[in-house]
LUMLOMAR-625582 format. One record per residue (C-alpha): residue number from 1; residue in one letter; chain; x, y, z. Coordinates in pm, whole numbers, always signed. Example, Ala and Ser with C-alpha at 12.3 -4.5 7.8 and 13.67 -1.06 7.14 Angstrom:
<pts>
<pt pos="1" code="A" unit="A" u="+1230" v="-450" w="+780"/>
<pt pos="2" code="S" unit="A" u="+1367" v="-106" w="+714"/>
</pts>
This chain:
<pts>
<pt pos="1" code="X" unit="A" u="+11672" v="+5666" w="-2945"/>
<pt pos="2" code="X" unit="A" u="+11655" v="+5490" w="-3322"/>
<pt pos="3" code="X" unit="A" u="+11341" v="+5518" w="-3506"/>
<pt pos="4" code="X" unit="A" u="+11158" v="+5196" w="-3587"/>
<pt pos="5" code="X" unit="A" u="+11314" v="+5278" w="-3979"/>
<pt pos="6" code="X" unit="A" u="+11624" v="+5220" w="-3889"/>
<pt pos="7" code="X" unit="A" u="+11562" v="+4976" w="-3668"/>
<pt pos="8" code="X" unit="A" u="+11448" v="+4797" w="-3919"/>
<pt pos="9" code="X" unit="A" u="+11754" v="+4886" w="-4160"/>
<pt pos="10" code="X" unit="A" u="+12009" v="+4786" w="-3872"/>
<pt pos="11" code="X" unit="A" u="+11836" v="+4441" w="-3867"/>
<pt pos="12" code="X" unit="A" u="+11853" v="+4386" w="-4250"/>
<pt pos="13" code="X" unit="A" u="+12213" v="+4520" w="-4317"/>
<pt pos="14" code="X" unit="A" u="+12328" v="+4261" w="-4004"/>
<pt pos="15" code="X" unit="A" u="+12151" v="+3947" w="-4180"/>
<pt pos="16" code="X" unit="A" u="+12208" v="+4039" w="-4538"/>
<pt pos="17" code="X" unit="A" u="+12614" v="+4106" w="-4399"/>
<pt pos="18" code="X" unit="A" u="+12628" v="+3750" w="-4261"/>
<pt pos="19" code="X" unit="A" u="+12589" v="+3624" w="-4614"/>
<pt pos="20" code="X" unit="A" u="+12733" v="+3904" w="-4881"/>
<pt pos="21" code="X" unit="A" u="+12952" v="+4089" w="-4604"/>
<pt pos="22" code="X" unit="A" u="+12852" v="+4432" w="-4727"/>
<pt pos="23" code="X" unit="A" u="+13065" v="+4589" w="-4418"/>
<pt pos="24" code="X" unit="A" u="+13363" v="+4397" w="-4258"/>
<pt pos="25" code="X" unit="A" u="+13222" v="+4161" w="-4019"/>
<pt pos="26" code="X" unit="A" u="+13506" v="+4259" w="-3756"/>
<pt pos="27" code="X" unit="A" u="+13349" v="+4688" w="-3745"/>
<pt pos="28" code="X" unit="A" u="+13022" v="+4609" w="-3884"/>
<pt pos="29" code="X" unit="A" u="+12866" v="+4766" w="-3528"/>
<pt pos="30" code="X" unit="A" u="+13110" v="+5048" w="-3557"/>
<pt pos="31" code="X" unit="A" u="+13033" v="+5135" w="-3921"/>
<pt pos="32" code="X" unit="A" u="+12643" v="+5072" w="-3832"/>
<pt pos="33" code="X" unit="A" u="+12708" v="+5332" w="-3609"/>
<pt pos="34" code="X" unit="A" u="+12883" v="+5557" w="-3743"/>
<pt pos="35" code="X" unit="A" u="+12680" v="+5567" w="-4035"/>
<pt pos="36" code="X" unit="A" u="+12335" v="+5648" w="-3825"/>
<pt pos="37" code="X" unit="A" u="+12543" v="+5952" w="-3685"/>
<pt pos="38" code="X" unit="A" u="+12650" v="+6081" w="-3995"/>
<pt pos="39" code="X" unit="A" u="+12302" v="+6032" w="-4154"/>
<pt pos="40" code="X" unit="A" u="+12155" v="+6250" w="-3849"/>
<pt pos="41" code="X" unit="A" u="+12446" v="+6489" w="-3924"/>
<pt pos="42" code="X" unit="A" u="+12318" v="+6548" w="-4252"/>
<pt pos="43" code="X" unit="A" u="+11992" v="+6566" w="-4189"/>
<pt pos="44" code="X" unit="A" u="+12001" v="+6882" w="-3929"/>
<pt pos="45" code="X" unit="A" u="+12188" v="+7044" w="-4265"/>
<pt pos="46" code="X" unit="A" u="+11970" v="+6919" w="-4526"/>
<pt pos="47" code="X" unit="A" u="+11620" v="+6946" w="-4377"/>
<pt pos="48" code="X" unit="A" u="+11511" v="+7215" w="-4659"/>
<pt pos="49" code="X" unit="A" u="+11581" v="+7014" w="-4884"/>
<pt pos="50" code="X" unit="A" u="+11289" v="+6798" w="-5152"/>
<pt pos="51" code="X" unit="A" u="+11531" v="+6558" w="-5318"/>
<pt pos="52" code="X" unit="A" u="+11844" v="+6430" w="-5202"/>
<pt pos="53" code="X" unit="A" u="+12050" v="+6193" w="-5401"/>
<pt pos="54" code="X" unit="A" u="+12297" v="+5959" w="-5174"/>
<pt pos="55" code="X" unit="A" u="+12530" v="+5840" w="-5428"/>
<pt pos="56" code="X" unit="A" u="+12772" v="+5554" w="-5367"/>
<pt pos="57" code="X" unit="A" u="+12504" v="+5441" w="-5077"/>
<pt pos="58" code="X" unit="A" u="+12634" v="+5097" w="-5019"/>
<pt pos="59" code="X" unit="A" u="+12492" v="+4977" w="-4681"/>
<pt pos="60" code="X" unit="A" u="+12218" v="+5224" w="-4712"/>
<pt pos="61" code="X" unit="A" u="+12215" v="+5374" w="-4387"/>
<pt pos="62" code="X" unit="A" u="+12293" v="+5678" w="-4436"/>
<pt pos="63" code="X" unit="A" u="+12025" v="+5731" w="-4682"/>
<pt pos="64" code="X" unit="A" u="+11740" v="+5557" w="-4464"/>
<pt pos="65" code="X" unit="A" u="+11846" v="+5833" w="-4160"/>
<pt pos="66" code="X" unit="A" u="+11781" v="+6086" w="-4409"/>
<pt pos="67" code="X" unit="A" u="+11468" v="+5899" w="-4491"/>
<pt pos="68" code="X" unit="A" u="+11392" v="+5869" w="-4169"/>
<pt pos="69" code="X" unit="A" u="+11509" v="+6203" w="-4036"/>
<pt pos="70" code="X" unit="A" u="+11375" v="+6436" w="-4361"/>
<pt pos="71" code="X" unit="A" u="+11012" v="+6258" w="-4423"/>
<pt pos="72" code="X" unit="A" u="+10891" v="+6564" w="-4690"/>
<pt pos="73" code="X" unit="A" u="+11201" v="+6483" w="-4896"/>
<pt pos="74" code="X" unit="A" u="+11237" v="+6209" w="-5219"/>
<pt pos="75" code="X" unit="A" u="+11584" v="+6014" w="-5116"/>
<pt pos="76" code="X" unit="A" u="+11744" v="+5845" w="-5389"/>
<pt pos="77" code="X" unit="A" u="+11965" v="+5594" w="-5361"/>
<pt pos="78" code="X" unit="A" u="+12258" v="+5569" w="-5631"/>
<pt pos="79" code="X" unit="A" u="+12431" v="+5207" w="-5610"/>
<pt pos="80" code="X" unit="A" u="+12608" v="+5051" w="-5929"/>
<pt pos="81" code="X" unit="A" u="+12678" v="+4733" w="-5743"/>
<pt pos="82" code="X" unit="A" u="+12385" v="+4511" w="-5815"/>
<pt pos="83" code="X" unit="A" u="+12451" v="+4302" w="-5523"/>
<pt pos="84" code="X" unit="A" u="+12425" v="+4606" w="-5270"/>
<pt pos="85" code="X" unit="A" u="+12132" v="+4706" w="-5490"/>
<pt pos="86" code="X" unit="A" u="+11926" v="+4415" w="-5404"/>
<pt pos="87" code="X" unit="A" u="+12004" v="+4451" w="-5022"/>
<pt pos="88" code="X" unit="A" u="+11939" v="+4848" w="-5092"/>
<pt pos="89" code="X" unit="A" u="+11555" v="+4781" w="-5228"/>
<pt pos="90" code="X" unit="A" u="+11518" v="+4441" w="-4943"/>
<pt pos="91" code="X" unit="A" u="+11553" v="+4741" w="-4677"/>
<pt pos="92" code="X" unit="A" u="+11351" v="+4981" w="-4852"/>
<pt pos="93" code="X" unit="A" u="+11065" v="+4741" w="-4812"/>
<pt pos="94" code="X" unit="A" u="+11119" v="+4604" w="-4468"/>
<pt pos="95" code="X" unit="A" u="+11186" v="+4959" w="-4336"/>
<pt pos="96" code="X" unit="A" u="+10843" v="+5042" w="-4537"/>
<pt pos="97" code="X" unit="A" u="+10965" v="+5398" w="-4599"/>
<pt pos="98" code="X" unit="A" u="+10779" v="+5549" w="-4894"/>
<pt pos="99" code="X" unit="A" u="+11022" v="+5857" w="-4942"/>
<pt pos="100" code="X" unit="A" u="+11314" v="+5624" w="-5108"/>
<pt pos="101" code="X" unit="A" u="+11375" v="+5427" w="-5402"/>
<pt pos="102" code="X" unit="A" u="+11673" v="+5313" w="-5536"/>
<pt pos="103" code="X" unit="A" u="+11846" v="+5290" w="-5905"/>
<pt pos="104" code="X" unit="A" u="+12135" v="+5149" w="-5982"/>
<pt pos="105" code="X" unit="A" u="+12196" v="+5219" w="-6341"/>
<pt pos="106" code="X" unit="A" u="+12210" v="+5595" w="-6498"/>
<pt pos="107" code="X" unit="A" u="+11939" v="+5712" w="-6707"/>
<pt pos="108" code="X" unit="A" u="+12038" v="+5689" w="-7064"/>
<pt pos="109" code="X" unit="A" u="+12100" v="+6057" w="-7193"/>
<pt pos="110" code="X" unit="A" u="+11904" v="+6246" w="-6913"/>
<pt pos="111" code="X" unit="A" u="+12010" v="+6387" w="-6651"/>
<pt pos="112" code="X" unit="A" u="+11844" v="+6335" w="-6282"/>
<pt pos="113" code="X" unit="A" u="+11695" v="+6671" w="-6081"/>
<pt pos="114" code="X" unit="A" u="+11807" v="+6676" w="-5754"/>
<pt pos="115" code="X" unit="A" u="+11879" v="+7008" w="-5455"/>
<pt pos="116" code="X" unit="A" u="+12113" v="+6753" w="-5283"/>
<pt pos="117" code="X" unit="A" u="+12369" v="+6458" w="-5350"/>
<pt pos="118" code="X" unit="A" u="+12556" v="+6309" w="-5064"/>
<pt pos="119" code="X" unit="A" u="+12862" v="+6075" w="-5127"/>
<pt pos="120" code="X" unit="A" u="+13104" v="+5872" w="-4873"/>
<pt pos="121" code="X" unit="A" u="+13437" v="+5706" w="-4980"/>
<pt pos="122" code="X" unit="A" u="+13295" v="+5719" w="-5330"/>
<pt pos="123" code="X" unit="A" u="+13552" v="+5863" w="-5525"/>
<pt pos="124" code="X" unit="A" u="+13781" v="+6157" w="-5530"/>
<pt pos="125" code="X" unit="A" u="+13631" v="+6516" w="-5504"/>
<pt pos="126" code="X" unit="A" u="+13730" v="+6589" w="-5877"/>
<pt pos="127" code="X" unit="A" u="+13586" v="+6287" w="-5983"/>
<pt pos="128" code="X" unit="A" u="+13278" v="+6299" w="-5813"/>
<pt pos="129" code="X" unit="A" u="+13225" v="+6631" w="-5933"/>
<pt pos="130" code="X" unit="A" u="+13308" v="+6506" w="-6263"/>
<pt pos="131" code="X" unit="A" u="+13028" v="+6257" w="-6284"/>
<pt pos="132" code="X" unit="A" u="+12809" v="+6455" w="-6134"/>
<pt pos="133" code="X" unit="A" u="+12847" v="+6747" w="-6438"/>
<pt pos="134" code="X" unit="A" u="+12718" v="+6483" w="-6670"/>
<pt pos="135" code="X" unit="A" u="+12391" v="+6313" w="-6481"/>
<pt pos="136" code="X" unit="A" u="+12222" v="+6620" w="-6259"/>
<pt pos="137" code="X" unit="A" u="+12066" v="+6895" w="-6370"/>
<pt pos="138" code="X" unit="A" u="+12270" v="+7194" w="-6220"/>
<pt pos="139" code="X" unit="A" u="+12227" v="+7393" w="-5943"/>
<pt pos="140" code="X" unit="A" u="+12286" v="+7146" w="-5678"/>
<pt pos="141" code="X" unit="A" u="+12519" v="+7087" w="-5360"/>
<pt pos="142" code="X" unit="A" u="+12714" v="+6834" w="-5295"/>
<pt pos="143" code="X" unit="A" u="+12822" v="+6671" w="-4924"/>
<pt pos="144" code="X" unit="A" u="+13131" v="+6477" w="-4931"/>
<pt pos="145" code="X" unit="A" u="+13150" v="+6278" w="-4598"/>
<pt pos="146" code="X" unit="A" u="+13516" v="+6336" w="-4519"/>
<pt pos="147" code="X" unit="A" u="+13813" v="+6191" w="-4318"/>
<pt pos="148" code="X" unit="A" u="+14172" v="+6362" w="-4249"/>
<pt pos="149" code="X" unit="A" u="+14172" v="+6676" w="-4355"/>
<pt pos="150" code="X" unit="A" u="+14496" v="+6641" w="-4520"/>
<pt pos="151" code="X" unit="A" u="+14309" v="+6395" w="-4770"/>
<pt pos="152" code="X" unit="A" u="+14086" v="+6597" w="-4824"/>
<pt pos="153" code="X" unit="A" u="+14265" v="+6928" w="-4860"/>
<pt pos="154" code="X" unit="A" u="+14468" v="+6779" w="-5139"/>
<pt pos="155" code="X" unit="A" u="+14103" v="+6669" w="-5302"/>
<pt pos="156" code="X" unit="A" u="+14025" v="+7047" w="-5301"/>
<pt pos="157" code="X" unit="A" u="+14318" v="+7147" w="-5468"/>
<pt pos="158" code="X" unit="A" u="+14315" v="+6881" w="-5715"/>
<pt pos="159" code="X" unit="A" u="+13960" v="+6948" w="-5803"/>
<pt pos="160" code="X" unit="A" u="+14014" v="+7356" w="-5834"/>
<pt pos="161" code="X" unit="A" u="+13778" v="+7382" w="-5542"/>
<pt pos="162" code="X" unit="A" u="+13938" v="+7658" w="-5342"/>
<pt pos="163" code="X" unit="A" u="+13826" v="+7961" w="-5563"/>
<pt pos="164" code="X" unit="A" u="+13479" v="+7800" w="-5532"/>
<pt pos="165" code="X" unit="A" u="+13203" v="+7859" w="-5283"/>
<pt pos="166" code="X" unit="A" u="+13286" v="+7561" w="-5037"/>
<pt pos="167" code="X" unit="A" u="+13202" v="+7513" w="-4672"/>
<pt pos="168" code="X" unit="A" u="+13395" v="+7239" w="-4457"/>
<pt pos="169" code="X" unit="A" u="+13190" v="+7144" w="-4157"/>
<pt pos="170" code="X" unit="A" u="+13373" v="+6963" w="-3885"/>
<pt pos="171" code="X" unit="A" u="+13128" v="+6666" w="-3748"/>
<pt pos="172" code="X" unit="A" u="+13062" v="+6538" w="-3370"/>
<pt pos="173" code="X" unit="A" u="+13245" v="+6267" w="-3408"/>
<pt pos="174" code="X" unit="A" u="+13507" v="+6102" w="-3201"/>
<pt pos="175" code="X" unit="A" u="+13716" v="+6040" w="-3511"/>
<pt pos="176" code="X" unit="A" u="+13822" v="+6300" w="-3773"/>
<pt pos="177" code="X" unit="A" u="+13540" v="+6362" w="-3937"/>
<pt pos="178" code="X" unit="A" u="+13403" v="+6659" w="-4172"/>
<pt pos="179" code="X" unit="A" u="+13148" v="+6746" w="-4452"/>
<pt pos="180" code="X" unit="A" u="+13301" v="+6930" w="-4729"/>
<pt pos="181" code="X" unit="A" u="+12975" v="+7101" w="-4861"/>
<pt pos="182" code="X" unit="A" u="+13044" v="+7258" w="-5266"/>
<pt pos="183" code="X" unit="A" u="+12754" v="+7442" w="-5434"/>
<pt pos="184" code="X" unit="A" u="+12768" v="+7357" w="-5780"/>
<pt pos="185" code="X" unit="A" u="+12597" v="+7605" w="-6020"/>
</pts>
């Protein structure tokens, strides 16, 4: 069963996607979804942790199931486009969860403390990491929500990542799905 949270969420990101289609109308159920199980996913692995950083969160679900899911932890949720911005802080209040907030722009020349950052279709491993190096205070882990593993295999090598401590974690998922978890010290 859905918590009342994401209830809530659900309802928002289906009337603020009939306007400003933030997911394609034709899999907007199946990305809903999807997007609740991967935010439970996360959740069983992240449940230690006091301040997670979902960066790239578009719709926001993810982030409100960890919300939702992780109470005791601060979620953040990174989102450059101001559009999905607006919708991110419209849910935040209808969903009434204290434990999240939003920014969309980067500190100017500080960097953001965090145990945890979570990305999906973002960017490229390398690239992530990349950012990453310049706006969080190190040590921290990131979880890359993952499809094929060839994709992401390729990622790994391109980033240097396979003489670093890495876990892949496949996910219950019907499609191919994994976490790619990289500690980053």
């Amino acid at each position: 069963m859905t918590e009342e949270p994401i209830k809530k969420a659900i309802e928002e990101i289906k009337l603020f996607n009939k306007k400003h289609n933030l997911i394609a109308r034709g899999s907007l159920n199946q990305q809903v979804e999807e997007s609740v199980k991967e935010g439970a996913q996360l959740a069983l692995i992240l449940q230690d942790k006091q301040s997670i950083l979902d960066l790239g969160a578009g719709s926001g679900l993810v982030g409100i199931t960890l919300a939702t899911k992780i109470p005791a932890a601060k979620i953040l949720l990174g989102e450059s486009n101001k559009k999905k911005a607006y919708h991110l802080k419209r849910m935040i209040r209808a969903t009434q969860l204290s434990n999240v907030e939003v920014f969309s722009q980067l500190p100017k020349n500080k960097k953001i403390k965090v145990q945890a950052i979570t990305t999906k279709a973002f960017k490229t491993i390398k690239d992530t990491l990349h950012l990453l190096d310049s706006m969080v205070h190190k040590p921290f882990s990131v979880y890359f929500l993952k499809g094929r593993e060839e994709v992401f295999q390729k990622e790994l090598v391109e980033a240097n990542i396979l003489n670093k401590n890495h876990e892949i974690i496949k996910m219950d998922s019907t499609k191919e799905r994994f976490i790619i978890k990289i500690i980053n010290e």
